[in-house]
C-alpha positions in Angstrom: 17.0 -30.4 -25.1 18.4 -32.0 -22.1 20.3 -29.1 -20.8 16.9 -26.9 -21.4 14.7 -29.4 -19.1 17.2 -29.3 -16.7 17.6 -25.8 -16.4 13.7 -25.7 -16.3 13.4 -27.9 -13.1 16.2 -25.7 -11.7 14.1 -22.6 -12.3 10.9 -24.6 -10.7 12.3 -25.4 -8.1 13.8 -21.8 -7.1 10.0 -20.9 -8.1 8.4 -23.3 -5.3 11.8 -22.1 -2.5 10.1 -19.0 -2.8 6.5 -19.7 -2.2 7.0 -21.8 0.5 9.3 -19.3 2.1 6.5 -16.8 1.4 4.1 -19.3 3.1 6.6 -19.9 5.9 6.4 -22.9 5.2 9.8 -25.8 4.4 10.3 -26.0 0.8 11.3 -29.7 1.8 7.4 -30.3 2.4 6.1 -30.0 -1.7 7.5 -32.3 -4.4 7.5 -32.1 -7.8 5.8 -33.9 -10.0 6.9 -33.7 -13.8 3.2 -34.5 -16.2 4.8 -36.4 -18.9 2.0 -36.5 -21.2 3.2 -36.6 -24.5 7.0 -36.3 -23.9 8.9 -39.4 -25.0 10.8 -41.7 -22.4 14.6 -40.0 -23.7 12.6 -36.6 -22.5 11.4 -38.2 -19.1 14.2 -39.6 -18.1 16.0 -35.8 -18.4 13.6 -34.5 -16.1 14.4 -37.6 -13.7 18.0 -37.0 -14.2 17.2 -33.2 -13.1 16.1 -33.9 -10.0 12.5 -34.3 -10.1 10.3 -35.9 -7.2 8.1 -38.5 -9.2 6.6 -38.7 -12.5 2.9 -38.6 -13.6 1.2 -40.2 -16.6 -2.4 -38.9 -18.0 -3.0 -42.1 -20.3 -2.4 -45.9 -19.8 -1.3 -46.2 -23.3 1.8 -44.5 -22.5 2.6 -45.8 -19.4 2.7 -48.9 -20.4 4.9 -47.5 -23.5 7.6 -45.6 -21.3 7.5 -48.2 -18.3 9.1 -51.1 -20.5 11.8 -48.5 -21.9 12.7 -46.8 -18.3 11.4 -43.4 -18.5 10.4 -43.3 -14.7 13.8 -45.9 -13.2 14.6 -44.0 -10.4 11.4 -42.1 -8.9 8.3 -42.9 -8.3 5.5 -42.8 -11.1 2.0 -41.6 -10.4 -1.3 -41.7 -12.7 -3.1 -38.4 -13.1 -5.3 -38.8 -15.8 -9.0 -40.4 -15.9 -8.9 -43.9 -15.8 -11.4 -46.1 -17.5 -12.2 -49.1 -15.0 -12.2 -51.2 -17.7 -8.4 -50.2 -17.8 -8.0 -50.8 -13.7 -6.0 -53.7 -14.8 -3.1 -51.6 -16.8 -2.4 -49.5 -14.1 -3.4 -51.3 -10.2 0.4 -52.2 -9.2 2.2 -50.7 -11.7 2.0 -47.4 -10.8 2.8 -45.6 -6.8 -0.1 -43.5 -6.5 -3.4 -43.3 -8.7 -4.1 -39.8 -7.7 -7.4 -39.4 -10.2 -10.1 -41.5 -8.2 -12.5 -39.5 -8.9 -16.1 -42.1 -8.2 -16.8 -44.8 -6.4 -17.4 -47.0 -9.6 -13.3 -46.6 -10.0 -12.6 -47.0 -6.1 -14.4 -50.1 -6.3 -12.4 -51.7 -9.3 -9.0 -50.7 -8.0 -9.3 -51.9 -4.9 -10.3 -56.0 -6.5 -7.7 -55.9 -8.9 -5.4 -54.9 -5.9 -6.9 -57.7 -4.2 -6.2 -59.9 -7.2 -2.5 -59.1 -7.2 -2.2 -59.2 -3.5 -0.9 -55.7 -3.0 -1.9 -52.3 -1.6 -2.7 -49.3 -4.3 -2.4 -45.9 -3.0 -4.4 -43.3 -4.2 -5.8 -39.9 -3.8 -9.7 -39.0 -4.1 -9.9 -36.2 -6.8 -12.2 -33.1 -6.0 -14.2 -31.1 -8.8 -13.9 -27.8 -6.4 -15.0 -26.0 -8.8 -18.3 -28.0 -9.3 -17.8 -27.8 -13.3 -19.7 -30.1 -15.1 -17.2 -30.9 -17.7 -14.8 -32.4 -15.4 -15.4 -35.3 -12.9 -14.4 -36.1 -9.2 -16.3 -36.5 -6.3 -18.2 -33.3 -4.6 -16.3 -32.0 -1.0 -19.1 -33.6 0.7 -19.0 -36.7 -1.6 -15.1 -37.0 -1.0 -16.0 -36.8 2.8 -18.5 -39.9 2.8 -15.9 -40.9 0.2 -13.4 -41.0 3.5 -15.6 -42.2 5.7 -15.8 -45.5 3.8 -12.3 -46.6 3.0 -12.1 -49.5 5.7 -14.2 -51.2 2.7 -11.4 -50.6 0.7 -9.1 -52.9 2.2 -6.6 -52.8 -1.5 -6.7 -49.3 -1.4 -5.4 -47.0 1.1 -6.1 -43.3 0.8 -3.7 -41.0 1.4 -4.9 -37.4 0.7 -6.6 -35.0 -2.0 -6.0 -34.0 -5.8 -7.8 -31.1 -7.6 -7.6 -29.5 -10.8 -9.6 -25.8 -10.1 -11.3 -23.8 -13.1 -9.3 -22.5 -15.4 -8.0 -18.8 -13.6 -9.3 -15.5 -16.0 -6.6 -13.8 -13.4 -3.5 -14.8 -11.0 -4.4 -15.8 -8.0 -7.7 -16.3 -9.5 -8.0 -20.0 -7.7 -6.9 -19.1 -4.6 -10.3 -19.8 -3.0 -10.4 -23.0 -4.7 -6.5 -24.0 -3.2 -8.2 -22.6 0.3 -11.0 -25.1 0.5 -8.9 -27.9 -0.5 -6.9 -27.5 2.1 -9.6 -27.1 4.4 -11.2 -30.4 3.2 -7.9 -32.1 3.5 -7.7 -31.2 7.2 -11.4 -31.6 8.2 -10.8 -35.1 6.8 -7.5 -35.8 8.7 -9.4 -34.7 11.8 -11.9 -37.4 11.4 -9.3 -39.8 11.8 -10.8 -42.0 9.3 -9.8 -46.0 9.1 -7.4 -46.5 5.9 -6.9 -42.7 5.3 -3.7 -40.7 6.2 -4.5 -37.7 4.4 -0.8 -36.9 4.1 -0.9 -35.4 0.2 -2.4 -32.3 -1.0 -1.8 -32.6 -4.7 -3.2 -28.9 -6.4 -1.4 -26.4 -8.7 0.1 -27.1 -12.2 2.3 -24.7 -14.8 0.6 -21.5 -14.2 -0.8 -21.4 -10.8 1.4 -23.4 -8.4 2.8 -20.4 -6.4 -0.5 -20.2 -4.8 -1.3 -23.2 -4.8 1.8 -24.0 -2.1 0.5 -20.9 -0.1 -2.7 -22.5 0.5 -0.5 -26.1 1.6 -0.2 -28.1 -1.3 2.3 -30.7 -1.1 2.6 -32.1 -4.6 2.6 -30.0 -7.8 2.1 -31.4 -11.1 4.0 -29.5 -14.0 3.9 -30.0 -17.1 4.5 -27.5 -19.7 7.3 -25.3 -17.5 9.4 -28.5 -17.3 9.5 -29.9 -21.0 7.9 -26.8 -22.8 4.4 -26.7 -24.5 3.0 -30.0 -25.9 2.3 -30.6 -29.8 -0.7 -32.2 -30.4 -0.5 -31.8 -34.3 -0.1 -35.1 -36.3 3.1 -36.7 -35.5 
C-alpha cells in the first residue's frame, strides 16, 4: 500500500512537470495537495512521506480524528470541504488554510473565532464558476466585492481563489472555467485590495489538473490518483 501511494505521487508529479513545461511555466510554482477524505492517518502519512506539498481535509470529523494521531506532522494541512459555521470552532487555528469560504455568513464566523484565539486564519474565497445550483461559493462578481471587503476581516487574511468547475462530459472540457479563474484571480490582485495577496490559485483535481496548470493554477487537490478510489460502502 505504501509503495503504491508513493509510486502514485511519483507519477503525479511527472504528470504536473509536464504541464507546466507545456505551459512554460516552473513546475516549482504548483503544489500538491493530497484530498484525504476517507483515507486513514497510516494512509496519509504515506503520502506525506512521498513527498506531497500539504494535506487537505473535506470533514471536521476527521480532522480532528487524524490530527491527534499525526497524519499531517510534517506539511501543512488545509480544509477543502464545506464548513458549517456552527463548526468554525473545530477548524479556525487548527488548520493552515481554509480554502472553502464560500459566503460571507462563513467569512464572518472565522474571522471572530480567529479573533478569540488571537491568531490569523488564511483562507481562500471559493468560486461556483460554473454557476451550478447544487454547489455553493460566491459568484465572480460576489468574490470581487467579497475582496473588496477583507480589511473588515482583520482575523482573516485572503490569499487567493479555489474552484471546483462542473463536472467535464470531455477533456479539456473546463478549460474555460480554469481560464476565468485565473482571470478573476488577476483582476483581483490588480485591485490591490487591503488584506488580500491573491497569491493561490487552487483549481484542478484527479481527472482534470493538466489543464488546470495551463490556465495558472498553483495548488491541485488530488485525491483518487494518490490513494486510489474511495469506498464509501459500510465499513
Amino acid at each position: 500500500m505504501m509503495e503504491e501511494i508513493a509510486n502514485n505521487v511519483r507519477r503525479i508529479r511527472a504528470e504536473m512537470e509536464r504541464a507546466a513545461r507545456a505551459a512554460g511555466r516552473d513546475p516549482a510554482e504548483i503544489q500538491l495537495l493530497a484530498a484525504t477524505k476517507m483515507n486513514d492517518a497510516q494512509r496519509v502519512r504515506a503520502a506525506v512521506e512521498a513527498g506531497v506539498d500539504c494535506c487537505g481535509e473535506n470533514r471536521v470529523q476527521e480532522l480532528l480524528e487524524k490530527l491527534p494521531q499525526g497524519a499531517y506532522t510534517g506539511k501543512p494541512v488545509h480544509f477543502i470541504g464545506h464548513l458549517q459555521t456552527n463548526k468554525v470552532n473545530k477548524v479556525v487555528g487548527r488548520v493552515d488554510l481554509i480554502e472553502s469560504v464560500d459566503r460571507e455568513e462563513l467569512l464572518a464566523a472565522i474571522d471572530r473565532a480567529a479573533a478569540r484565539l488571537g491568531v490569523t486564519q488564511r483562507i481562500l474565497l471559493e468560486v461556483n464558476i460554473g454557476a451550478e445550483e447544487s454547489k455553493s461559493g460566491f459568484t465572480p462578481a460576489g468574490a470581487v466585492e467579497m475582496a473588496s471587503r477583507m480589511a473588515e476581516f482583520p482575523h482573516c487574511r485572503l490569499e487567493g481563489l479555489m474552484a471546483i468547475p462542473p463536472i467535464s462530459e470531455e477533456p479539456g472540457g473546463n478549460t474555460k472555467y480554469f481560464a476565468q479563474m485565473r482571470q478573476l484571480l488577476v483582476d483581483i490582485r490588480a485591485k490591490k485590495y487591503d488584506n488580500v495577496s491573491m497569491a493561490c490559485l487552487s483549481m484542478g483535481m484527479t481527472d482534470d489538473f493538466p489543464d488546470a496548470i495551463a490556465q495558472g493554477s498553483t495548488l491541485i487537490r488530488v485525491g483518487t490518483a494518490i490513494f486510489g478510489a474511495r469506498s464509501y460502502g459500510p465499513k
